[in-house]
MARLO-79855 format. One line per 5 residues: their letters; for each residue x, z, y of N, C-alpha, C. Coordinates in pm, whole numbers, plus 50000, padded with zeros to 5 digits. Layout:
<guvexs>
a> X:Z:Y:X:Z:Y:X:Z:Y ~ ... .
</guvexs>
This chain:
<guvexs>
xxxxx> 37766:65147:23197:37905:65143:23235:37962:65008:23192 ~ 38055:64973:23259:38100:64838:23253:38265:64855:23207 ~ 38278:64760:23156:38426:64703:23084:38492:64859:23042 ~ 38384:64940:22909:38486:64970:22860:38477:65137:22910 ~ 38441:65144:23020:38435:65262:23105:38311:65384:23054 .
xxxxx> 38359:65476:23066:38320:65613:23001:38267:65730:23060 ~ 38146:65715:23136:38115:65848:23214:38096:66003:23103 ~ 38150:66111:23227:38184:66243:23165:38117:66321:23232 ~ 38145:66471:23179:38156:66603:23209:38253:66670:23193 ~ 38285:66740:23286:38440:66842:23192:38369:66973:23175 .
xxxxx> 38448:66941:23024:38395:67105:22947:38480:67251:23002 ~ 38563:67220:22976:38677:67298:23086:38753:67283:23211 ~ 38790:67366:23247:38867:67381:23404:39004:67396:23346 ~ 39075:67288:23377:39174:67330:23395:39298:67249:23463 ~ 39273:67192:23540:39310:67159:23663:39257:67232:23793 .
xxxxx> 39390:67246:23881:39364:67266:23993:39375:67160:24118 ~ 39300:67162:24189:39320:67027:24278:39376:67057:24444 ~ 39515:66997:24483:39533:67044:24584:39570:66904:24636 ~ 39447:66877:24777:39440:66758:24775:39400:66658:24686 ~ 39466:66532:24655:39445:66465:24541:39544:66460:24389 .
xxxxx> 39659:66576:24395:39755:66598:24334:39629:66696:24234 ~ 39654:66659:24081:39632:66778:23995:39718:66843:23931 ~ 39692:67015:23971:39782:67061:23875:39758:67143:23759 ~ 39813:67153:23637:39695:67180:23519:39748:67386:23543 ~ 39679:67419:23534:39627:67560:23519:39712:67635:23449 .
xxxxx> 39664:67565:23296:39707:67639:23168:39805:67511:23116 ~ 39865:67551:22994:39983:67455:22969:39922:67362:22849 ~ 39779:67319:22906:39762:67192:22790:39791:67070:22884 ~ 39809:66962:22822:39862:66806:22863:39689:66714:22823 ~ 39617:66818:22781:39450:66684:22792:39346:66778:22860 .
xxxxx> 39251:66675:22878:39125:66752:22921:39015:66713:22844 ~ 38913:66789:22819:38820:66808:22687:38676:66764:22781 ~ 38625:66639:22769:38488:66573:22827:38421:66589:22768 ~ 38251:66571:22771:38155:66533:22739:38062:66431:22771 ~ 38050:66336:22690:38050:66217:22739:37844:66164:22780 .
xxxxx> 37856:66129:22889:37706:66161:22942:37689:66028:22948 ~ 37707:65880:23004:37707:65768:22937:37844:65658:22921 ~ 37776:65598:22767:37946:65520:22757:37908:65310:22776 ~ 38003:65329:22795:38029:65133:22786:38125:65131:22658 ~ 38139:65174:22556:38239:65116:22479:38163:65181:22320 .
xxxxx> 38148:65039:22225:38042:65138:22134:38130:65208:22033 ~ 38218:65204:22040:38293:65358:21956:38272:65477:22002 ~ 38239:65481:22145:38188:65602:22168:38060:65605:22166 ~ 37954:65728:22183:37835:65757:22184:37819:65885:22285 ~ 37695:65909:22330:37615:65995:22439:37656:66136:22319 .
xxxxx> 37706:66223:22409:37703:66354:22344:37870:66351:22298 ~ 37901:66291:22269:38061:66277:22198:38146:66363:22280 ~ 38235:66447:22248:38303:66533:22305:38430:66437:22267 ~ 38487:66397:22421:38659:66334:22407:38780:66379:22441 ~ 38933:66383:22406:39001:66455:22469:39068:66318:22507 .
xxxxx> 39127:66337:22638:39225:66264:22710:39317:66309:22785 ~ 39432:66259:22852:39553:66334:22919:39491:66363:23030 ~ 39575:66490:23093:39523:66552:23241:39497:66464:23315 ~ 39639:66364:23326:39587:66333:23460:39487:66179:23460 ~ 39429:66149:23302:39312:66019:23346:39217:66025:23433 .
xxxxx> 39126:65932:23445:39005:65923:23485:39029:65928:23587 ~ 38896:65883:23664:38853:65874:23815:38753:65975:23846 ~ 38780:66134:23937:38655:66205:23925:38576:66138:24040 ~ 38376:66118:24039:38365:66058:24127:38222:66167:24173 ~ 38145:66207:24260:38047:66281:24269:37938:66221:24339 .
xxxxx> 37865:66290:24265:37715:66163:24230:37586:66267:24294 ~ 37482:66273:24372:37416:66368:24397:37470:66533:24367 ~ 37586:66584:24408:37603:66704:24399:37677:66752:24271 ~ 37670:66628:24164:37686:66667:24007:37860:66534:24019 ~ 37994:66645:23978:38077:66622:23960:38097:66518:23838 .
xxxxx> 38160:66390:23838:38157:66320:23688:38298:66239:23699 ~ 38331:66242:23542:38467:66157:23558:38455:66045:23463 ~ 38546:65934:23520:38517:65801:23464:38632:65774:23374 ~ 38649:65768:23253:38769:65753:23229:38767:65617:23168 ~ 38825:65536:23055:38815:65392:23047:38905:65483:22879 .
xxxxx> 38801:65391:22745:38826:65411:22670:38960:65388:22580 ~ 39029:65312:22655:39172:65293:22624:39238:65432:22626 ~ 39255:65530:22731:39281:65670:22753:39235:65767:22649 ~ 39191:65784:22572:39048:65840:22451:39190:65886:22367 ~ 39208:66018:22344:39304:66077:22233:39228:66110:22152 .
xxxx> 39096:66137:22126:39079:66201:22033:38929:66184:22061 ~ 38828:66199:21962:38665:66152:21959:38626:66256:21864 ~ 38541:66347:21905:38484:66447:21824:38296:66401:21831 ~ 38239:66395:21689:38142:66366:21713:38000:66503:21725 .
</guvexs>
C-alpha cells in the first residue's frame, strides 16, 4: 500500500448501503477493521482499527469486499 494507505476487513456490519449513501444501522459513529495489509509502520497485519463510519474507500477485489482507509483516519489501534 502506498502513501500511508491501509487495506481492511470489516469486522462488523453496520452500515447500510443505499446506493453510495451510508447509513449506520446501529447508533455507533466508527467502524471496527481488520487490517489485512498496511503502508504505514504504526500499523501492523492483524491490528484491529477503529475509524469513523463514513472513512475509507470500499473497493472489491476477486469477490472479497476490502476497505482502504489512509492512516490519518485511525481512532484507535488495538494490537
Amino acid at each position: 500500500m502506498l502513501n500511508s494507505n491501509i487495506c481492511c476487513k470489516d469486522l462488523d456490519e453496520v452500515v447500510e448501503r443505499v446506493g453510495r449513501v451510508m447509513i449506520p444501522t446501529k447508533d455507533k459513529k466508527y467502524r471496527s477493521l481488520q487490517v489485512v495489509v498496511s503502508g504505514d509502520d504504526n500499523v501492523k497485519v492483524g491490528d484491529v482499527i477503529y475509524v469513523p463510519i463514513s472513512s475509507g474507500v470500499d473497493v472489491k477485489v476477486e469477490k472479497e469486499l476490502y476497505t482502504i482507509v489512509n492512516a490519518r483516519e485511525i481512532i484507535l489501534i488495538l494490537d
